[in-house]
PAZAPA-4460 file (N, C-alpha, C; in steps of 0.05 Angstrom, whole numbers, plus 32768, in hexadecimal, padded with zeros to 4 digits):
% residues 324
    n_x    n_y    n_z   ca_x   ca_y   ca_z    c_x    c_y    c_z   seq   type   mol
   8011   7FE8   8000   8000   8000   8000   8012   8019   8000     1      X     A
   800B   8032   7FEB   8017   8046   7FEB   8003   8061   7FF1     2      X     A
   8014   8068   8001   8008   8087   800B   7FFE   8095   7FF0     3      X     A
   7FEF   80A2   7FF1   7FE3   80BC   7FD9   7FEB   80D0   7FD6     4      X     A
   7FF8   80CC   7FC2   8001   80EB   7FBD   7FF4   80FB   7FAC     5      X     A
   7FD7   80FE   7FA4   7FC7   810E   7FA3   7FC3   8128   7FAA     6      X     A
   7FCB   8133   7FC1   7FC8   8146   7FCF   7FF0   8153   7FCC     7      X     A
   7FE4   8173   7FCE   7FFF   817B   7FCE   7FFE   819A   7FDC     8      X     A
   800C   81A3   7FE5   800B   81C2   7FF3   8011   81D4   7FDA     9      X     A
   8003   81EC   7FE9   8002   8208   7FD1   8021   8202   7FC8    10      X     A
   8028   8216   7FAD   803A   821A   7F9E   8046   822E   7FB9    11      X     A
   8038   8243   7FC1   803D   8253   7FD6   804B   8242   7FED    12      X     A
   8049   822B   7FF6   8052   8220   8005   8072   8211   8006    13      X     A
   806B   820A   7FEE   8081   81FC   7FE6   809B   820E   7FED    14      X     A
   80B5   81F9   7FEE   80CE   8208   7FEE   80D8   8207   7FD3    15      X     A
   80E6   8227   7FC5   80EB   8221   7FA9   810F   8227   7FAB    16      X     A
   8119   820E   7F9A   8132   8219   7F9B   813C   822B   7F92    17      X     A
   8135   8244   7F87   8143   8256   7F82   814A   8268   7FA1    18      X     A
   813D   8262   7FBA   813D   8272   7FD1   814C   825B   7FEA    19      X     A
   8158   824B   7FDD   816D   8239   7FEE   8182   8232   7FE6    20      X     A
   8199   8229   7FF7   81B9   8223   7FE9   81B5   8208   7FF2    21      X     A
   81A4   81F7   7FE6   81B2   81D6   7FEC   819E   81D1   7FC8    22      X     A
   81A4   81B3   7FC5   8197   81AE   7FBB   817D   8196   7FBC    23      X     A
   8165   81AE   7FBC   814F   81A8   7FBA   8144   8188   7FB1    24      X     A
   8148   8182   7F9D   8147   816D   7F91   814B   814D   7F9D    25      X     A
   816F   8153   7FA4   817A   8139   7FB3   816D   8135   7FC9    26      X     A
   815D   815B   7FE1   8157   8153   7FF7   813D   8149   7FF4    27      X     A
   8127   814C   7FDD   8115   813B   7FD8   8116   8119   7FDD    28      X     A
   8125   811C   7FC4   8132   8101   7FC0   8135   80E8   7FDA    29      X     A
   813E   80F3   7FED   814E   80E3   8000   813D   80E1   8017    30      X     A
   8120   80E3   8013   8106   80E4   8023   80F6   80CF   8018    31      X     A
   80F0   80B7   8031   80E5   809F   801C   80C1   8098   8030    32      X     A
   80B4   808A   801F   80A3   8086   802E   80B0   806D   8045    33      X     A
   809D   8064   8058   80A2   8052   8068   8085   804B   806D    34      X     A
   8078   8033   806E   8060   801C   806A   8064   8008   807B    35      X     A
   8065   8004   8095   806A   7FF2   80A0   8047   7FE6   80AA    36      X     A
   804E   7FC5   80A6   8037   7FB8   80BF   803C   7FAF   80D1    37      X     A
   802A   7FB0   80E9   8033   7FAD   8101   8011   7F8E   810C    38      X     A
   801F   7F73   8118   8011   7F6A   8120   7FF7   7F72   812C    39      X     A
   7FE1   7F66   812D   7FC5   7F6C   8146   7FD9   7F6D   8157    40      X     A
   7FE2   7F54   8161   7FE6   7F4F   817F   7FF9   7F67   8186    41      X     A
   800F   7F75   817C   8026   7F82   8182   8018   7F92   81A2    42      X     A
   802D   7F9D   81AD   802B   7FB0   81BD   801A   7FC9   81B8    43      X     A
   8029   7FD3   81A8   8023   7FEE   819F   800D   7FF9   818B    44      X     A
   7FFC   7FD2   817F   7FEB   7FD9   816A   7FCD   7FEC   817C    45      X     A
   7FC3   7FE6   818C   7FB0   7FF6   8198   7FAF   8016   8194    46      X     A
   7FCE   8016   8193   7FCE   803A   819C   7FD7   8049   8185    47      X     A
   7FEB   8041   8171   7FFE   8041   8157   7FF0   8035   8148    48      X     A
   7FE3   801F   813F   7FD4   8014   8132   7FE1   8003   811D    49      X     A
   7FD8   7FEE   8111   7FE6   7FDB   8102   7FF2   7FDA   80E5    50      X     A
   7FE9   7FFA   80E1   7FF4   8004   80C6   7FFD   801D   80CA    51      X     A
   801A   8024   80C9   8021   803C   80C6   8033   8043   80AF    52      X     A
   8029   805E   80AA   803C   806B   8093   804A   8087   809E    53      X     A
   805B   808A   808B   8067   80A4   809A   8087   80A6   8081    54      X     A
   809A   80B6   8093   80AD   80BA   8083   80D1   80B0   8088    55      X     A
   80E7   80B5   8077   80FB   80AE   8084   810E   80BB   8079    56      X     A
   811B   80BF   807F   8136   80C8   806E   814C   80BE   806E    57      X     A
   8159   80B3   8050   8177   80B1   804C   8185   80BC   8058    58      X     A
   819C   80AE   806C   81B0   80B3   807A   81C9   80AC   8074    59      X     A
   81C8   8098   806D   81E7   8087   8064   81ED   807F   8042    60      X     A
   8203   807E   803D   8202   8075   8025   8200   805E   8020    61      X     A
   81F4   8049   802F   81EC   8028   8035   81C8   8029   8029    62      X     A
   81C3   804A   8028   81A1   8048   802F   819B   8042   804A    63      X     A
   81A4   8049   805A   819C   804C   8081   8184   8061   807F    64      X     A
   8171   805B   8088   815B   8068   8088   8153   8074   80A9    65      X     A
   8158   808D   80A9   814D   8092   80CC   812B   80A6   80BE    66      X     A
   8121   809E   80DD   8107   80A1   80D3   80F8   80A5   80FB    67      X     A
   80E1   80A4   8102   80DD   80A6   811D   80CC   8092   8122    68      X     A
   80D2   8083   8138   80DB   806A   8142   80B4   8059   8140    69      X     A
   80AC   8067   814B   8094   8062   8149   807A   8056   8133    70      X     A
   8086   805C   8112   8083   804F   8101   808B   8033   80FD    71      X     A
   80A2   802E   8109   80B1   8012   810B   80AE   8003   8120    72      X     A
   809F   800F   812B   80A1   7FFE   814F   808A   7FE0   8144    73      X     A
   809C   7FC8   814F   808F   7FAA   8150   8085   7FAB   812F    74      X     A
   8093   7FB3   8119   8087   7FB4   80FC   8096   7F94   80F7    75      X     A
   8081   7F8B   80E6   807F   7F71   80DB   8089   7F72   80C9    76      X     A
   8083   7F86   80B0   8096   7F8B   8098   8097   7FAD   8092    77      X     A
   80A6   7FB4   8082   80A3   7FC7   807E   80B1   7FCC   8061    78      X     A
   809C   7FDF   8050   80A0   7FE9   8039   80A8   8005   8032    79      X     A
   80B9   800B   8028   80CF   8026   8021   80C1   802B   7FF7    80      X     A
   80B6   8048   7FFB   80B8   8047   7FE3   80C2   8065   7FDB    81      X     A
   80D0   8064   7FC4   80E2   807E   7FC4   80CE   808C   7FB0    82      X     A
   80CF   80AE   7FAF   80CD   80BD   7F97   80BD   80BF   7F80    83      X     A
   80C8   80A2   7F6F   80D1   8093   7F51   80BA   807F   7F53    84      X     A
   80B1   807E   7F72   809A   8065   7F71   80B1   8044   7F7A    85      X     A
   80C6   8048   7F72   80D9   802C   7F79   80CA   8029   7F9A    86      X     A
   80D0   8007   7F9E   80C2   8001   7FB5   80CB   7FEA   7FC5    87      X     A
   80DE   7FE8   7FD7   80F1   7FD8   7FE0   80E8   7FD9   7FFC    88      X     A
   80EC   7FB7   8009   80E3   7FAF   8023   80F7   7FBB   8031    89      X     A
   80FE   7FBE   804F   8109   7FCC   8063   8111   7FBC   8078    90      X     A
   811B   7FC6   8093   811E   7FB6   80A3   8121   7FCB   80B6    91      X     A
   810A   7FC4   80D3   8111   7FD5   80E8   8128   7FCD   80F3    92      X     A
   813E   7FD9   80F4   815C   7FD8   8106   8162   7FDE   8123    93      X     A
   8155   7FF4   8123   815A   7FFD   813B   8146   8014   8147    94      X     A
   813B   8016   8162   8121   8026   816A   8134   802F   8187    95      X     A
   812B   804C   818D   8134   8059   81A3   8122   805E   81B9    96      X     A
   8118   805B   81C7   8107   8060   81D6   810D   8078   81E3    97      X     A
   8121   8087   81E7   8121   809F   81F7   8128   80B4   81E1    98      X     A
   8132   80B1   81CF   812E   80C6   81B9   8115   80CB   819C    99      X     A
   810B   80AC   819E   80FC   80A7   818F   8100   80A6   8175   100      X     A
   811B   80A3   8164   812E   809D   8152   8124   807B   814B   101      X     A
   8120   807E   813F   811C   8062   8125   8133   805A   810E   102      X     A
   8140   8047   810A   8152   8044   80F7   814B   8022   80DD   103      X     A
   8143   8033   80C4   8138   801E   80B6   814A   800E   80A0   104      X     A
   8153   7FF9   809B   8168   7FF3   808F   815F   7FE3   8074   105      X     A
   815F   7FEB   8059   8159   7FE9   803C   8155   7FCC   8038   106      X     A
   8146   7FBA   8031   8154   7FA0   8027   8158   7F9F   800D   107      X     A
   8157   7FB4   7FF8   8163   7FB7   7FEB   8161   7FCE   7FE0   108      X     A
   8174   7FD3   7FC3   817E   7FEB   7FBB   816E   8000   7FB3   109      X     A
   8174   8016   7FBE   815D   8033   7FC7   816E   803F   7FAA   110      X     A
   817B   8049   7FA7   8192   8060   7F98   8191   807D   7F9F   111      X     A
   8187   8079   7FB2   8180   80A1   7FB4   819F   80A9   7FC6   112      X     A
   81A0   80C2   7FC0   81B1   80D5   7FD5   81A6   80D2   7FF3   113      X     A
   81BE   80D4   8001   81BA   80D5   801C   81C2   80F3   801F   114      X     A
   81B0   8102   803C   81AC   8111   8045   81C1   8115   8059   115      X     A
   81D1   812B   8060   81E4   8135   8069   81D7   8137   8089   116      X     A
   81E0   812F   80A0   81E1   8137   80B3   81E4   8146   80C2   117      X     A
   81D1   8161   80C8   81E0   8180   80D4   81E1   8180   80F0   118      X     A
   81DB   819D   80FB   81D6   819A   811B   81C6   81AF   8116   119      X     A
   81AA   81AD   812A   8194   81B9   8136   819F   81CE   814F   120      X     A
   81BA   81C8   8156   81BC   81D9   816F   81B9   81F5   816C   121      X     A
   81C5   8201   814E   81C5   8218   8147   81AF   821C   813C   122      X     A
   819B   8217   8137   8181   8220   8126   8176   822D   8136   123      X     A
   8169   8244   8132   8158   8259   8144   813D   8260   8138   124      X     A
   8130   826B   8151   8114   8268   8151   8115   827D   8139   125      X     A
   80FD   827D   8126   80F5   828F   810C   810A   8284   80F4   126      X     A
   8121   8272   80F6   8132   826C   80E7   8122   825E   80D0   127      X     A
   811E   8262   80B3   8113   8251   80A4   811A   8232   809A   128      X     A
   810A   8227   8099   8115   8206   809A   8103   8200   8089   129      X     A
   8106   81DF   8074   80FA   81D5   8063   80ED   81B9   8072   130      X     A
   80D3   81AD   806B   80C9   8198   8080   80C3   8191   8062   131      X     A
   80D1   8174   806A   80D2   815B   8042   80BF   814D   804E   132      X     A
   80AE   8140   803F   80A2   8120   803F   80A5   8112   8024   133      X     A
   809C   80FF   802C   80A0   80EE   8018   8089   80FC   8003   134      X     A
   808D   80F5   7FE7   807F   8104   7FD4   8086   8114   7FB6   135      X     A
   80A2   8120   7FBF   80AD   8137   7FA9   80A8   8152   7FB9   136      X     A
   80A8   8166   7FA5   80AD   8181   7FA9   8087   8183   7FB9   137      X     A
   807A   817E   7FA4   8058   8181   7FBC   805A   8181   7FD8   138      X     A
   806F   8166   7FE0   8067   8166   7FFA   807C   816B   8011   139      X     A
   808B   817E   8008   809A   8192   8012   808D   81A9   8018   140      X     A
   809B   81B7   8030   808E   81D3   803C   809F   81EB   8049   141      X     A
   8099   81FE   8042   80B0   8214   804D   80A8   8215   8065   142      X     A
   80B1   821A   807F   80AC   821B   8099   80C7   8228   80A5   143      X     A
   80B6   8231   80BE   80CC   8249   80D6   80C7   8233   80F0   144      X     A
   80E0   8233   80F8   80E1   822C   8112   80D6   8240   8122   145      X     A
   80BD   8236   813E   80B2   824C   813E   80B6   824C   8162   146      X     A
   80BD   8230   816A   80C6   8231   817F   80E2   8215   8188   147      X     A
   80EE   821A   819B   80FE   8201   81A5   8100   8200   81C6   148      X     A
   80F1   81EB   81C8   80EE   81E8   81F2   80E5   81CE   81F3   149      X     A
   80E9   81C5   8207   80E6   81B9   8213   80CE   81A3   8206   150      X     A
   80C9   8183   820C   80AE   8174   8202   80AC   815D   8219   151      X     A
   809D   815F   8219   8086   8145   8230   8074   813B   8223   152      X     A
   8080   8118   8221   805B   8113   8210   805D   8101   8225   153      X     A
   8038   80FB   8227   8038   80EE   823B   8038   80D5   8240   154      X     A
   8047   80CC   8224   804A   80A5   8227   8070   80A4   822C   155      X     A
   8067   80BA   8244   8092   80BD   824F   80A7   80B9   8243   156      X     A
   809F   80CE   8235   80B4   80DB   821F   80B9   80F6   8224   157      X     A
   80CE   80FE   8224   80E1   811A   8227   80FA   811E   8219   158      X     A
   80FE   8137   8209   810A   8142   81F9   8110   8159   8207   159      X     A
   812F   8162   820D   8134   8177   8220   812F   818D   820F   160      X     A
   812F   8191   81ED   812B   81A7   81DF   8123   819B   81C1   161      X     A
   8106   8198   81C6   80FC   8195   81A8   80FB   81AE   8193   162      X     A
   80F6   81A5   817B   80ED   81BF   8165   80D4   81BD   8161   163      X     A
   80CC   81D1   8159   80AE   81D1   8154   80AF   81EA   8136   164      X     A
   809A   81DE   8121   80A4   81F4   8105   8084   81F3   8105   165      X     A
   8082   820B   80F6   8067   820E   80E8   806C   8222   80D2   166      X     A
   805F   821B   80BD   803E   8209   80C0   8042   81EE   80BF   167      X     A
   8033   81E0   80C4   8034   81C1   80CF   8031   81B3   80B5   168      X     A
   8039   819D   80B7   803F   8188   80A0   8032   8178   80AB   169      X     A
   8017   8170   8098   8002   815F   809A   8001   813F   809C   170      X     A
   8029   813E   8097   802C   811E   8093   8049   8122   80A6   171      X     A
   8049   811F   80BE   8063   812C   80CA   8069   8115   80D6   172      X     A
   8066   80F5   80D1   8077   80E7   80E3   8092   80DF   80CF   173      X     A
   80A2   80E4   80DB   80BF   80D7   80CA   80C5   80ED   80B8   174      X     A
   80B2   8102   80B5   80BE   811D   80A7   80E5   8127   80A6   175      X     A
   80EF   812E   8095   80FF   813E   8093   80FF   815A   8096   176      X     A
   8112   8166   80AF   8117   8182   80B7   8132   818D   80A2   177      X     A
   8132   819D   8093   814D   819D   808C   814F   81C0   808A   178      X     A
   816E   81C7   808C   8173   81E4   8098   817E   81ED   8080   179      X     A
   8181   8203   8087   8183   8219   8068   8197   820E   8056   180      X     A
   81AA   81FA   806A   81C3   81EC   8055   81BC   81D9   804C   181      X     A
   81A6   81CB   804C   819F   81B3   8040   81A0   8194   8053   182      X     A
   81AC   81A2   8070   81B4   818B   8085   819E   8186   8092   183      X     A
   8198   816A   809F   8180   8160   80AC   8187   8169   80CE   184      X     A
   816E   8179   80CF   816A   817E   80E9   8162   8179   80FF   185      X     A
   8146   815C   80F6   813F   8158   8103   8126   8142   80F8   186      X     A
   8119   8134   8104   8103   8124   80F9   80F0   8125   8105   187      X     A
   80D5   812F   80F6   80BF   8130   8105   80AE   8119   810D   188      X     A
   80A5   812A   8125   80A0   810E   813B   807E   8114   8140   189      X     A
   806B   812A   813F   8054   8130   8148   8047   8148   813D   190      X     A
   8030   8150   813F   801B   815C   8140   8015   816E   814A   191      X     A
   801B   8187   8157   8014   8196   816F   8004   81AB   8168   192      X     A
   7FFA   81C1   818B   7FF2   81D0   817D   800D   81E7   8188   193      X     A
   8014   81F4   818B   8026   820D   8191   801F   822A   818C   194      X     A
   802C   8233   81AA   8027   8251   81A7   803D   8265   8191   195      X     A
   8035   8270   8187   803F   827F   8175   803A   82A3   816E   196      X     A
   8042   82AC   818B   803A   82BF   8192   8020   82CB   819C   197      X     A
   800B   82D2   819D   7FF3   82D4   81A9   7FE3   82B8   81A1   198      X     A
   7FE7   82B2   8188   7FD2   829E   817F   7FE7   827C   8183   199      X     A
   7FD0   8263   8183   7FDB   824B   817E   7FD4   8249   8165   200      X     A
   7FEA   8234   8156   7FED   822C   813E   7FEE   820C   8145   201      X     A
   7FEC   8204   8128   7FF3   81E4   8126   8014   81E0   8121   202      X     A
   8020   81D3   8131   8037   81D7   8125   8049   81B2   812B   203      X     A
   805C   81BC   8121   8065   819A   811E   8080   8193   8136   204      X     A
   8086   8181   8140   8095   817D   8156   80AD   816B   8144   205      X     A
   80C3   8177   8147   80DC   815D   8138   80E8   8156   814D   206      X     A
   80FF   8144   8150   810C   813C   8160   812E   8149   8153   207      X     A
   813C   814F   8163   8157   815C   8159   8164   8146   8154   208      X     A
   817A   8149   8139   818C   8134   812A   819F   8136   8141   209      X     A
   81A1   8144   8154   81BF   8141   8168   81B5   8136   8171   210      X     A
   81A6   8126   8177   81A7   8114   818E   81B3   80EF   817D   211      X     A
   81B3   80F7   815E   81B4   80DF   815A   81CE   80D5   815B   212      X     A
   81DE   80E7   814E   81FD   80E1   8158   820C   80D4   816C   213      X     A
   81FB   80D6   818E   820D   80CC   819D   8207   80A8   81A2   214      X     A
   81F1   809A   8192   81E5   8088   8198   81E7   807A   8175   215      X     A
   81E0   8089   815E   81E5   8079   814C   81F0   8062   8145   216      X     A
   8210   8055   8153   821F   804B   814A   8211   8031   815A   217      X     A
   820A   8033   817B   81FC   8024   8182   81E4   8013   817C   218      X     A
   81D6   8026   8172   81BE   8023   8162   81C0   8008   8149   219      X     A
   81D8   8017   8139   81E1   8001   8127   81ED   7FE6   8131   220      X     A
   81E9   7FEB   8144   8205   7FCA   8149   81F5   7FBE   815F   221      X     A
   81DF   7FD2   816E   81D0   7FBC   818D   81B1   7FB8   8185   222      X     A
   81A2   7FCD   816B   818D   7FD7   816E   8180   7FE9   817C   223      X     A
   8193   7FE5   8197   818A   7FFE   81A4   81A0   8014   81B5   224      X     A
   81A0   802C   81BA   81B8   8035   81C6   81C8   8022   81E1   225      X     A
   81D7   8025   81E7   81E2   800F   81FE   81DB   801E   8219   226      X     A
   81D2   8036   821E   81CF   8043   8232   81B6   802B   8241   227      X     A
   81B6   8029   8264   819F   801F   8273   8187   8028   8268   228      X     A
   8173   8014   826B   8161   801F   8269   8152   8029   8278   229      X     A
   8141   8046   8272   8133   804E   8286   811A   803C   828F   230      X     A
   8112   8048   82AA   80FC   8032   82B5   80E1   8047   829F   231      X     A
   80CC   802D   82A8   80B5   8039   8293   80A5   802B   82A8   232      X     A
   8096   803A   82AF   8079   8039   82BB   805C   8033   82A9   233      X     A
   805C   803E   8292   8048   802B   8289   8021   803D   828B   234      X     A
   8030   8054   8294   8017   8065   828E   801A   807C   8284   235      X     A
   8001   808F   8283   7FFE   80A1   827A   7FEB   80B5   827D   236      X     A
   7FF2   80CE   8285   7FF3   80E5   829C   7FF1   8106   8290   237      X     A
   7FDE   8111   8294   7FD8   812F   8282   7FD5   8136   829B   238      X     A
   7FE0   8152   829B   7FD5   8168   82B2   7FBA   816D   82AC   239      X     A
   7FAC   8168   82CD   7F92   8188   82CF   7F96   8189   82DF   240      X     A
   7F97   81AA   82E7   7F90   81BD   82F8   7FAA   81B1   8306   241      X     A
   7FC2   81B1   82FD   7FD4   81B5   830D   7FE1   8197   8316   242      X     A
   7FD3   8182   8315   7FD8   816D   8323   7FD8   815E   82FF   243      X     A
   7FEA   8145   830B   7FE8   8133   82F1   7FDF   811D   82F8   244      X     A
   7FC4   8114   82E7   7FB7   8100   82E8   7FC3   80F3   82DF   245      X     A
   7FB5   80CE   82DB   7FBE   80B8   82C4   7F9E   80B7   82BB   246      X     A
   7F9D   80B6   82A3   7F8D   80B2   828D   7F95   809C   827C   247      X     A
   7FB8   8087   8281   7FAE   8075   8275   7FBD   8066   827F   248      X     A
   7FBF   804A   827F   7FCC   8034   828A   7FCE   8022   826C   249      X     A
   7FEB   8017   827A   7FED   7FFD   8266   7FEC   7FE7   8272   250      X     A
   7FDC   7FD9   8265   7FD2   7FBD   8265   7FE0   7FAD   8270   251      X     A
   7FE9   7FA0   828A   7FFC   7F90   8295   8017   7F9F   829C   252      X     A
   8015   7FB8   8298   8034   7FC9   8298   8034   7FCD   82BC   253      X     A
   804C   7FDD   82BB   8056   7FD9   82E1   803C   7FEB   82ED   254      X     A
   8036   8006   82DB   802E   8014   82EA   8009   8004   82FA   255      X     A
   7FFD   7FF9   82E4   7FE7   7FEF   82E8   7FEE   7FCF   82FE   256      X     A
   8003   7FC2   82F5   8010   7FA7   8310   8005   7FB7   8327   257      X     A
   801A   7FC8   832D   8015   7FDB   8346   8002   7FE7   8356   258      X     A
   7FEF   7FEC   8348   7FD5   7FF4   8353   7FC7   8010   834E   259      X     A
   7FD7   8010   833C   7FD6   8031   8330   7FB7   8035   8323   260      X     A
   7FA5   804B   8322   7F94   8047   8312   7F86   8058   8305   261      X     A
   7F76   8057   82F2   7F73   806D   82E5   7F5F   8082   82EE   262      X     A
   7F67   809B   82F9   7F57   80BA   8302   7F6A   80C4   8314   263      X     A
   7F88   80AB   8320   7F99   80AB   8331   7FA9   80CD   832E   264      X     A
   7FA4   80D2   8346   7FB6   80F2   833A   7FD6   80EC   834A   265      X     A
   7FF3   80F7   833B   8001   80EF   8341   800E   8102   8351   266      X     A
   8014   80FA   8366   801B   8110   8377   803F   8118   837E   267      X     A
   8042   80FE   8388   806D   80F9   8389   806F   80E8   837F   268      X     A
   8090   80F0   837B   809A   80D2   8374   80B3   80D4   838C   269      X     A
   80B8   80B6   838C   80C8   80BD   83A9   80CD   80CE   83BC   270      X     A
   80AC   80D5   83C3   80AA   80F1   83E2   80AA   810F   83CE   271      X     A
   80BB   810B   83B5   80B6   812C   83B7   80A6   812B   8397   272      X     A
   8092   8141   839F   807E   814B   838F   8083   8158   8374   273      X     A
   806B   814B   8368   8070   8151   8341   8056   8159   833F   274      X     A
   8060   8174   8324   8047   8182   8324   8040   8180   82FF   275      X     A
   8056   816D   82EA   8056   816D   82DA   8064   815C   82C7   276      X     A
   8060   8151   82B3   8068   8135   82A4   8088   813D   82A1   277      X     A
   8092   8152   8296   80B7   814F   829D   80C2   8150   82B4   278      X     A
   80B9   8156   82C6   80BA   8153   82E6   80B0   8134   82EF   279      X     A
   80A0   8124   82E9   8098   810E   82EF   80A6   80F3   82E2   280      X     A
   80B1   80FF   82C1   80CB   80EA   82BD   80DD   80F1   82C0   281      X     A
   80F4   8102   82CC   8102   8107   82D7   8109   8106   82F1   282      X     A
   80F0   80FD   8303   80F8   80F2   831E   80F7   80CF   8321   283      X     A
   80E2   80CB   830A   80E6   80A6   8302   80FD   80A6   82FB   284      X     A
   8101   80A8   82ED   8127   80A3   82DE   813B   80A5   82ED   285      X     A
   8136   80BB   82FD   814B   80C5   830F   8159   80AB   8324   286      X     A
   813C   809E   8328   813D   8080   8335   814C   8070   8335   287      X     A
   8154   806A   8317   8167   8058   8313   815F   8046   82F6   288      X     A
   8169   8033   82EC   815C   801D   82D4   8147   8019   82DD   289      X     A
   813D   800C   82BB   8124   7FFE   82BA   812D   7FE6   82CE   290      X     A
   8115   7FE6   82D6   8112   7FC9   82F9   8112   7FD2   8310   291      X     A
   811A   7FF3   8313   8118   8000   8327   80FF   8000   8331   292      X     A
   80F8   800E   8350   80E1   8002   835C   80DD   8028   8362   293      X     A
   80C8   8030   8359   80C5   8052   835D   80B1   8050   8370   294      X     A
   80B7   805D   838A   809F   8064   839E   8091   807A   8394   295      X     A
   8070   807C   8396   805D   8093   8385   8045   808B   839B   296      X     A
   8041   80B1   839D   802F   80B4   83AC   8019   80C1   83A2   297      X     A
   7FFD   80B2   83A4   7FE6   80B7   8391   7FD4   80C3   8398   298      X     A
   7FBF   80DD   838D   7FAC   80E5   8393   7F90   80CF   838D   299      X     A
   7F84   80C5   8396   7F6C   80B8   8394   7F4D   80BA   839B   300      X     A
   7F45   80CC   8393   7F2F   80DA   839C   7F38   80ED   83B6   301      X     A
   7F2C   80E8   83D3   7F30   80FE   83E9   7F4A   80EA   83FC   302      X     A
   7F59   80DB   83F2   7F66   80C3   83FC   7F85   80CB   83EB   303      X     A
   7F9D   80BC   83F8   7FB3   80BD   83F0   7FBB   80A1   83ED   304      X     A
   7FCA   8095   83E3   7FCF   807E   83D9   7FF3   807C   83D0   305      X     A
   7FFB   8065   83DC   801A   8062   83D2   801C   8047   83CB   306      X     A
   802C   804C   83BB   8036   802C   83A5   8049   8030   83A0   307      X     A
   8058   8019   8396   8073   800D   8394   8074   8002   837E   308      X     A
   807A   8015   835C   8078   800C   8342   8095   8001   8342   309      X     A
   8095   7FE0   8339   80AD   7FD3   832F   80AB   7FDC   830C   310      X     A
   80BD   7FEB   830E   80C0   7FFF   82E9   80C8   7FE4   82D2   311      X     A
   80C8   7FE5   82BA   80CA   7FD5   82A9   80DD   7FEB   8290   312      X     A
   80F1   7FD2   827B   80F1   7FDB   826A   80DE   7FDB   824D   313      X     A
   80D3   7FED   824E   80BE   7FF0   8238   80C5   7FD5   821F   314      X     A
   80DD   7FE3   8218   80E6   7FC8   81FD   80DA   7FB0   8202   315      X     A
   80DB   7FA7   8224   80D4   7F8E   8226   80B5   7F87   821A   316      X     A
   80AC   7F98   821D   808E   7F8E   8211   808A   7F96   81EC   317      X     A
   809F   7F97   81E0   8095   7F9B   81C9   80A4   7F89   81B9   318      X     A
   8096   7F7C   81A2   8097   7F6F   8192   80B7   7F6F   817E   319      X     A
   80C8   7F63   8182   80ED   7F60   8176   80E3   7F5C   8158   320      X     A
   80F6   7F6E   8150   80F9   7F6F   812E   8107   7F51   812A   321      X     A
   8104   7F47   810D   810E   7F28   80FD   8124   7F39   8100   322      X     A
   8133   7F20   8107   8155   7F25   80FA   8156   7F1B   80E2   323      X     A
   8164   7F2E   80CC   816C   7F29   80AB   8186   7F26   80A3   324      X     A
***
């Protein structure tokens, strides 16, 4: 199954090369689809669902495809189709759980240019940036970085400094960020809405290419970085009114073992008090590895409540890529 490329953004939208120094073309080029299926049974099919599409980008001159992790997670197969329509099977390699970096490996010959590796550290807010998808020149978009801070999602994930561009790209998973030189900045990971001076906009969330550097090599050779893994509790937690609820539990995960439950408002974690999701994974972690045991003290209607979550590593519950 191939995405539609039917649809395409204004001419107005588009980025034209006469108003950039890279070339336009190759960075098309080197933007592939990604088609993966993912079992019923998997982990993640409930929430991600059993068919995802999205995007990736040429990295290596092997055809190394980085892309965000989440398209690949527990995929059964997965199909890569370039540009030209060519259409070659894949292989999930390697998935990050704390950066959310996906690495997809060709099973056979792509021919496209690979995409140059930049750094995001220097990109600044209003700086103009190009957001690729798979497609051609249509489904490319001129875009301003419009903010960079901080991200909390609430299936405990944290990014000490995400990007966020608008106007938003309607197909933004596995998107290409690339900077006025033609270097990849970053891969988009979400949906948002963002403030953008008095008003909110829709705008798109990437994850920064520096983070891929210090873990890459790992990636390639373990599947996954070699760092511990963090503990994972296994729920999921939105602020109101100041306090952070759980609104969701996973199915047999530590947090629900434990007694945790859902309307639970979360009050400490080990004695001292959290008023917010980067504050609340940052005192789990702080803990120690996944298997660590986090003391958490719970609001429960007009009652207080303490439990003793034995943490897990997430990987453990998800579905291992075929070795090829």
């Amino acid at each position: 199954m191939t995405e539609t490329t039917e649809w395409a953004f204004p001419e107005r939208l588009q980025p034209r090369q006469e108003n950039l120094r890279f070339d336009l073309d190759a960075a098309l080029q080197s933007v592939v689809q990604i088609h993966s299926e993912v079992p019923d049974e998997a982990f993640t099919a409930a929430v991600l669902g059993t068919e995802r599409m999205g995007h990736g980008v040429v990295i290596g001159s092997d055809g190394l495809i980085l892309t965000i992790g989440y398209l690949i997670t527990e995929a059964e197969s997965i199909w890569l189709t370039t540009n030209t329509g060519a259409v070659v099977p894949g292989h999930a390699l390697a998935y990050d759980q704390v950066t959310g970096f996906g690495l997809v490996l060709p099973l056979g010959r792509l021919n496209l240019p690979s995409m140059q590796r930049g750094s995001a550290a220097s990109a600044t807010v209003g700086e103009s940036v190009t957001v690729i998808g798979h497609g051609g020149l249509e489904h490319a978009l001129d875009a301003k970085i419009i903010a960079r801070r901080e991200f909390a999602g609430y299936w405990e994930y944290l990014l000490e400094e995400a990007i966020f561009t608008a106007p938003a790209h309607p197909q933004w998973g596995g998107a290409a960020l690339v900077g006025h030189d033609g270097k990849l900045l970053g891969v988009g990971s979400l949906l948002v809405q963002e403030a953008a001076g008095p008003e909110t906009v829709d705008a798109n969330m990437f994850v920064p290419i520096d983070l891929l550097e210090p873990i890459l090599e790992d990636m390639l050779q373990l599947g996954r970085p070699a760092r511990a893994a963090r503990p994972w509790l296994g729920l999921y937690a939105t602020p109101l009114q100041g306090v952070l609820v759980v609104r969701g539990l996973t199915q047999g995960g530590p947090a629900q073992r434990a007694g945790i439950k859902l309307g639970d408002a979360l009050l400490e974690v080990g004695g001292e008090p959290v008023s917010g999701l980067a504050e609340l994974f940052r005192k789990v972690w702080r803990v120690g590895p996944a298997g660590s045991q986090i003391a958490m003290t719970l609001g429960r209607g007009r009652s207080t409540a303490h439990v003793r979550v034995t943490s897990a590593d997430r990987e453990d519950f998800l579905r291992k890529p075929r070795r090829h």
